[in-house]
N, C-alpha and C positions, 0 to 999 in steps of 0.2 A: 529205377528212378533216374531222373537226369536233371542236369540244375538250369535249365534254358529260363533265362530270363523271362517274366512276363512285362506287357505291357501292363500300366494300370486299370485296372476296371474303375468307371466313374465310380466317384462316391466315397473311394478307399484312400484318399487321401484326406478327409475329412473325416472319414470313421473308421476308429481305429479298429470298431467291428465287426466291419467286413473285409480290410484289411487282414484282421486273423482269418476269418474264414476263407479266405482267398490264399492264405499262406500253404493250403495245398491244393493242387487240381490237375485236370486229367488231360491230359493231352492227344492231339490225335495221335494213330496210331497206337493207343493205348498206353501210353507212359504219360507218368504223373510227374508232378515239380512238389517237393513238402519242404519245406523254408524252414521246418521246426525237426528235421531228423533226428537230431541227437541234441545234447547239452549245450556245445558250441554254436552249434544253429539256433538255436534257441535264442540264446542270449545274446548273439550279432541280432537278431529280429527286433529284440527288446529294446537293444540297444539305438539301433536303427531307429524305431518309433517312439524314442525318449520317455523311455517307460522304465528303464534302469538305467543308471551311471555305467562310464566304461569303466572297466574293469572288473565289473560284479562278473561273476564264475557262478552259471547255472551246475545245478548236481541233477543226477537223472529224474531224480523223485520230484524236483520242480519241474522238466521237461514233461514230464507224464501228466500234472496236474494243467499243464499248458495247452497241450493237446488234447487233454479228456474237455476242457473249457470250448475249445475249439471243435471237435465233434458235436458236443450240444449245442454251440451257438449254429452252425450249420445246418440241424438240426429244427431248429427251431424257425429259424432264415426259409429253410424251406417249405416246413407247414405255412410260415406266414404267406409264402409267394402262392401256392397251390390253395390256399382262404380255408385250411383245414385245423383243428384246434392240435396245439404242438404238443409232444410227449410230456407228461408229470412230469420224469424225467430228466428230462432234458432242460426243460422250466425251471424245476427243481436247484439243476447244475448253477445257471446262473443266478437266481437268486438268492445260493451262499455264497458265490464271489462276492455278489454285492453288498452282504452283511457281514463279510471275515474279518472287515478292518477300520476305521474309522474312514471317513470319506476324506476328511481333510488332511492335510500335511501340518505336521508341528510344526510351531515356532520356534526358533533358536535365534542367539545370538553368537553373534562371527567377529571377535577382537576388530576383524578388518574390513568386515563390510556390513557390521551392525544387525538391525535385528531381519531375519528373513526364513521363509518358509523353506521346508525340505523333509525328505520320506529317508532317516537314517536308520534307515532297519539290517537284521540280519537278513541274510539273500532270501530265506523263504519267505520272509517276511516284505522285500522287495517284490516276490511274484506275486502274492497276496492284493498288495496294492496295486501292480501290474491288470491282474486279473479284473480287478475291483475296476478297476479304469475302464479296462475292456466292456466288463458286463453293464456298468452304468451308460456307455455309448449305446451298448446293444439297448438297451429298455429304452431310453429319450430315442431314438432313431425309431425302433417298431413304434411307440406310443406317440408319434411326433409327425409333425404335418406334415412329410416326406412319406409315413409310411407305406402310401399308399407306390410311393414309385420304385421299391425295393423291388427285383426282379433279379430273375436266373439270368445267365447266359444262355439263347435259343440255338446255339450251334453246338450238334452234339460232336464232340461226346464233352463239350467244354463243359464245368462245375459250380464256373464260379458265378458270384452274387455282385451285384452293380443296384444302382442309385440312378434309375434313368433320368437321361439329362433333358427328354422329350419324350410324347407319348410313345413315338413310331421307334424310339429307339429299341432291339431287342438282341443286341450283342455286347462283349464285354469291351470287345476293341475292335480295330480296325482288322486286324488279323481273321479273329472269328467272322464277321463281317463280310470278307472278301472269300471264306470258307464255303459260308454257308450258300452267297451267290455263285462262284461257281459249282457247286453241286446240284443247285437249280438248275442254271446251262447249261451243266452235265446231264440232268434229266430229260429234260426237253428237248435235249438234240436225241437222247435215246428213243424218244415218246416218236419223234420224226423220222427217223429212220422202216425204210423200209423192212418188213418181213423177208425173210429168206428161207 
């Protein structure tokens, strides 16, 4: 595993559900990037996409629930791009995220900034709501007039899932992009060459 930075895939700053499923993928040469390895990955991820407060401390047993979410939503991402019906399953997975928790954030009142919304849960109960966020983008994004532009990354051995930004688009970045054209040039000057 190595931690190389990726560029954005369209889409993933918008939806925090392909975002998760982009939080791990394959790289060439066969090494992968997972954003969610452990506890503390996890919860900088969370953190990161304001989906917990800092200082909330994932435990492993939330990390595992993050990732088991994140397999299914992948999962799912893919039967959709390939026009195949997705696993029970996996189906399944996310729509108890989406029923674990109430949708909305209470209300409270704050001596000093009056009355206002927030999710003061215990930490599983943060991932819960986490999760619940997740899965709700994942369903309005497949059922949502975008869904049709949901698409893999075309350069293998890349994994991840994007939001094309045009028909003709069929890479996650410019990286995969520039991959996948020279290995074209690379074929066709093979194809050119003479026999020996």
């Amino acid at each position: 595993m190595t931690k190389v930075p990726l560029p954005p895939a369209p889409g993933t700053a918008e939806h925090l559900c392909l975002a998760l499923a982009n939080s791990i993928a394959t790289l060439p040469g066969g090494e992968w990037v997972d954003e969610l390895n452990s506890p503390e990955d996890a919860t900088a991820w969370l953190v990161m996409h304001d989906l917990v407060p800092i200082g909330t401390g994932l435990l492993s047993y939330c990390q595992l629930q993050l990732t088991d979410l994140r397999e299914n939503l992948r999962r799912v991402l893919e039967s959709h791009t390939e026009g195949v019906a997705p696993n029970a399953e996996s189906l399944g997975s996310i729509n108890r995220a989406l029923a674990a928790v109430p949708s909305a954030a209470l209300l409270h009142h704050d001596s000093n900034k009056g009355l206002l919304r927030v999710a003061n849960h215990p930490t599983t109960q943060l991932v819960d709501h986490a999760m619940a966020q997740i899965a709700e983008d994942a369903a309005a994004l497949l059922t949502g007039p975008d869904a049709h532009r949901i698409a893999s990354c075309a350069s293998a051995p890349c994994d991840r899932f994007m939001v094309r930004t045009h028909a003709r688009r069929q890479w996650c970045s410019e990286r995969c992009g520039a991959r996948q054209r020279a290995n074209r040039a690379y074929a066709r000057k093979q194809d050119k060459s003479p026999a020996r």
